[in-house]
N, C-alpha and C positions, 0 to 999 in steps of 0.2 A: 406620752413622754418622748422627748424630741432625745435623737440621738446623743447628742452634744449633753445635756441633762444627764441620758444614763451613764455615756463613762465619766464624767464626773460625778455621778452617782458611786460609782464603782469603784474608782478610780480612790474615794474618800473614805468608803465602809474597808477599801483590802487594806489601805493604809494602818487606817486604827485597828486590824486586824492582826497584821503584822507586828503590829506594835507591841504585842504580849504574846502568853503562855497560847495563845488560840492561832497563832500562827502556823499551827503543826499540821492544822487542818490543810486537807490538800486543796489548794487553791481556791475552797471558800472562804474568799477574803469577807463576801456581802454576806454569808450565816453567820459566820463567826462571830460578823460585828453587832448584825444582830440578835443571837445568841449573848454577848456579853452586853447587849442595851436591854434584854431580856431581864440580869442580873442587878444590871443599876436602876430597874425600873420597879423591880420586884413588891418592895412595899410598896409603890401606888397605883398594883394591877387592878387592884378592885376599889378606885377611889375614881371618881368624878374627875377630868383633866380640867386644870385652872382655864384651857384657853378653848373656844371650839371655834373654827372657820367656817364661813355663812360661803365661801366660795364653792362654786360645785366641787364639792368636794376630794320587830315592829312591836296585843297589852297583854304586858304581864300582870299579872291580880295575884295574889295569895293562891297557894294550892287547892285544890279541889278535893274532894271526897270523890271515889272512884265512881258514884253511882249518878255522880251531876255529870260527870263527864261523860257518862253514855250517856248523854240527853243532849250534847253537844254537838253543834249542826256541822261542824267537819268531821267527826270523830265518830257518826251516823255510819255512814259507807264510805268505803275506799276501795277504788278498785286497784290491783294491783301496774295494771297497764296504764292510768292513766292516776295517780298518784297526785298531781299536777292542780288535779281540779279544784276550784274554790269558790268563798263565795263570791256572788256577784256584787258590784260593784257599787257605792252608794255615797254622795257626797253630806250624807247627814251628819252630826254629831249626836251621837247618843250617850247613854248612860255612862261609858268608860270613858270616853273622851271630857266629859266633862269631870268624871271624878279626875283626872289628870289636870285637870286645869283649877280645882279645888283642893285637892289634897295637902297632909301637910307631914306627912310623914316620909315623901319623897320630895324631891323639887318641885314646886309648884309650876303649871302652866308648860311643865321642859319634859320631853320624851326623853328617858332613860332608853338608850340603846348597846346592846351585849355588843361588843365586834372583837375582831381581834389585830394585835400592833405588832404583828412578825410575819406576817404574810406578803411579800412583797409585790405592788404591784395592784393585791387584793383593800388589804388595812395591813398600815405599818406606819411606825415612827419615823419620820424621813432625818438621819445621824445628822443631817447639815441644817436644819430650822427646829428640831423637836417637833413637828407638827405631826399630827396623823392624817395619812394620804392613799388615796387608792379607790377603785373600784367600789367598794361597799363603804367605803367612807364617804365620797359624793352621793350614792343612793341612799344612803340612812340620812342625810342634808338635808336631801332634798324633799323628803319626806316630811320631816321637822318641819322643816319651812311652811311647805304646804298647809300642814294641821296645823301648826302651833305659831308661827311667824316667827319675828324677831323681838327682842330688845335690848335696851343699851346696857352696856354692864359696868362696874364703877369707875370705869374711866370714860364714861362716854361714847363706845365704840359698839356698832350696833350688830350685835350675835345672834346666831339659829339659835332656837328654841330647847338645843337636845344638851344631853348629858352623855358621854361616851363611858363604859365601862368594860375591861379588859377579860375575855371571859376564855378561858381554858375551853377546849375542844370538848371534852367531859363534863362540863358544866353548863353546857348550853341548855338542854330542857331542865335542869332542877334548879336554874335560875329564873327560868319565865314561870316556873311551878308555883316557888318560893317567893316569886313576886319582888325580885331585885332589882329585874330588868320589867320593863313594856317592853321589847321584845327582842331577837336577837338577829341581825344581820351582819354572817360570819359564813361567804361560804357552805349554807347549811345546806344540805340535800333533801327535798321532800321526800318522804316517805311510806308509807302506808303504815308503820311499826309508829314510826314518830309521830303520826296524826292521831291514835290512840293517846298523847300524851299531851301535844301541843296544838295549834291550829295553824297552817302557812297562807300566804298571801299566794297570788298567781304564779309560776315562774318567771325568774328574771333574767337566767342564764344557764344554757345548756351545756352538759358536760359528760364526764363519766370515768369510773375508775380506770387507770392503767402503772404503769411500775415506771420506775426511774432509776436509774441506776448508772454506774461509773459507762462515759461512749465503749470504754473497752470490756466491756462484761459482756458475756458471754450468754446472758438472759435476752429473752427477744419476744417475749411481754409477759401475757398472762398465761402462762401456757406449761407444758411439761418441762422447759429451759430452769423452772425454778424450783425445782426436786431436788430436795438437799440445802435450799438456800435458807440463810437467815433473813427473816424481811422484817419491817419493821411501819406498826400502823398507830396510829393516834387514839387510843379510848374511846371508845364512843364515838367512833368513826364509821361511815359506809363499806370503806375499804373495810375494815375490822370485819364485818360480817361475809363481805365478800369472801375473806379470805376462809371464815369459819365454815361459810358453803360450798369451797372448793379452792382448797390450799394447792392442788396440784406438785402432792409430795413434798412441800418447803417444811420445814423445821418449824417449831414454835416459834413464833411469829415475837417480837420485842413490841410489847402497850408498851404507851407513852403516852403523857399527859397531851401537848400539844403535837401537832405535825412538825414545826423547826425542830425540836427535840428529835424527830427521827433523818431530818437533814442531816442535823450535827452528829449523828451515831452513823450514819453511812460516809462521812468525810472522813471520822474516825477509823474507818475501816471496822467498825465493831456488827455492819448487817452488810448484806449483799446487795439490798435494793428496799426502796419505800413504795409501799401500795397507797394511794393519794388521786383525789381527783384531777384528771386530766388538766384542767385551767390551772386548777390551785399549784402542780409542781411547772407549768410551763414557768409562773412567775419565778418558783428556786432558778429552775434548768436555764433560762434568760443570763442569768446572775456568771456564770462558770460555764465552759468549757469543753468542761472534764465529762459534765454526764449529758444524760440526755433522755428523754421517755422512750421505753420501748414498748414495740408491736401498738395494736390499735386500741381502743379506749372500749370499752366493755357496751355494754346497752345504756342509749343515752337516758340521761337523770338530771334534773333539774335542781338550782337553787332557789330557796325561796324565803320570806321573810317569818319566821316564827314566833307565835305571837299564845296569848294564852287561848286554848281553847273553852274556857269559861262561855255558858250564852249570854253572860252579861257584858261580855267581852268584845261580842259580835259584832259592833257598828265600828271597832278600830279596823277589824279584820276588813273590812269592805271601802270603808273609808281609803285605807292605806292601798288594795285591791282600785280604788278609785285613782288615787293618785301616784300609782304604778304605772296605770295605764296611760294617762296624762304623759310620764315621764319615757315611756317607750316611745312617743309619738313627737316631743317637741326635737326638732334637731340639735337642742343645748343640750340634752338629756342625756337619755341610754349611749344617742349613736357618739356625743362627743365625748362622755366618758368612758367608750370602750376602745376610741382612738388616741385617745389620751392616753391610756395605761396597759391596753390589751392587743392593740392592734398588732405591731411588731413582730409578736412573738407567735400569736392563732390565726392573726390573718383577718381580712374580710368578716363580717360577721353582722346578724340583725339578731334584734330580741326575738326570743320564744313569744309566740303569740296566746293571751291568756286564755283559759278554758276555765268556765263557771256551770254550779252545777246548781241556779236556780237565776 
């Protein structure tokens, strides 16, 4: 995103921000506004978006019985130190990819994908097109593309293959469980806990938890600075658990359903700092000013694409692992959508290179 773009990005979201009860906020003009598109979006967070963009912008199956799931080949071993692993890579269609192109109780032939539309930078509503844009919004594209292709839709006008749905932070595995999603690309964090329930693709992007908080606070990251403090973490967040492993004297911590939720309660003045992955708050902290991350990002952790871990599932997982890899390596790919949307604010940066574990 070219400078000129962002403050008129900004420039547009403080305006409408200003413009009501949500102005109180201190100078997040861009949560605010997305905080109140949050409200007007509300009924059709979990509806299919009328419109999807083919421009550069993973299966979910029915739940499982706990006892097929240990017979599932990511959900076998995980080691803690390398989490990351997956499987290897395979340009087949198999059994799930064709039920996807068959079915008739989801969109036929269209990748249902979980993301989320309040992460700026990551997947968000852009206030001045409607459109959703970002990071994980080109990679779930492009993906689509790859597997499923295009077609026309009833105006003639030729579309990726996917279907976007809006998925709360807390809802990400018991949508791909529940089989609402084929699968969810949202900032998610692999994890060894989560591999037990889900199955991920490669890594796509490396990161790791650290705190955010007002430039003038007095906290100075992860550390003894936040004894006493009110912080504030997403449900079913990595931060969350971080914190339950070593709160470092903070107070009970404020759950919330999404991450913007714990934006808008620290502009509030109502928490002292949000625990969030590093990438994920640089897109707020870009936005405003006023705050900023402190101290350094914890033990790096990877995002990855979460998909079901069913074995009947397995040719998406590798498939998608397939043309992951494809998309780290083409220069329209990883490196132009991470200068597109990420560069600016982290800097310099290449994909995590993938690790398979057959």
């Amino acid at each position: 995103m070219s400078a000129t773009e962002r403050q008129g990005y900004t420039a547009r979201i403080r305006a409408m921000a200003m413009a009501g009860p949500l102005s109180r906020l201190r100078g997040w003009g861009g949560v605010a506004a997305m905080a109140l598109a949050c409200v007007l979006t509300a009924a059709f967070a979990l509806l299919p978006l009328p419109r999807v963009s083919d421009s550069p912008s993973g299966v979910g199956g029915q739940g499982v019985a706990d006892a097929r799931q240990a017979l599932a080949p990511d959900a076998v071993a995980c080691d803690d130190k390398e989490p990351e692993v997956s499987l290897g890579p395979s340009p087949d269609a198999g059994a799930k990819i064709q039920e996807i192109n068959s079915r008739t109780d989801k969109p036929k032939g269209k990748l249902v994908v979980g993301i989320d539309q309040n992460s700026y930078l990551w997947g968000y509503r852009n206030p001045n097109t409607g459109e959703l844009e970002g990071f994980d919004i080109d990679l779930a594209t492009a993906i689509a593309k790859a597997i499923f292709g295009t077609s026309e839709d009833d105006k003639g006008v030729e579309r990726v293959n996917i279907v976007f749905r809006a998925v709360p932070t807390n809802q990400r595995i018991p949508m791909i469980k529940s089989g609402q999603v084929d699968m969810i690309v949202r900032t998610m964090t692999i994890s060894c806990k989560r591999k037990a329930d889900v199955a991920f693709s490669t890594a796509y992007f490396a990161t790791g938890q650290q705190v955010l908080a007002p430039e003038t606070s007095k906290i100075t990251g992860f550390d003894s600075s936040l004894e006493g403090k009110k912080l504030c973490v997403a449900s079913g967040s990595t931060a969350q658990g971080a914190l339950e492993d070593n709160d470092h004297g903070a107070d009970e911590p404020l759950v919330v359903a999404n991450q913007l939720d714990c934006l808008v309660r620290l502009q509030l003045g109502e928490v002292d700092g949000v625990v969030t992955d590093s990438a994920l708050a640089a897109g707020q902290a870009a936005q405003d000013p006023t705050v900023k991350l402190k101290g350094k990002p914890l033990a790096t952790e990877y995002y990855g694409i979460a998909m079901s871990n069913d074995p009947k599932a397995e040719d998406l997982v590798r498939r998608v692992n397939y043309e992951l890899d494809k998309w780290r390596k083409d220069p329209n790919g990883w490196q132009k959508s991470y200068g597109k949307w990420l560069a600016d604010d982290l800097g310099a940066a290449t994909p995590p290179k993938p690790k398979y574990s057959d």
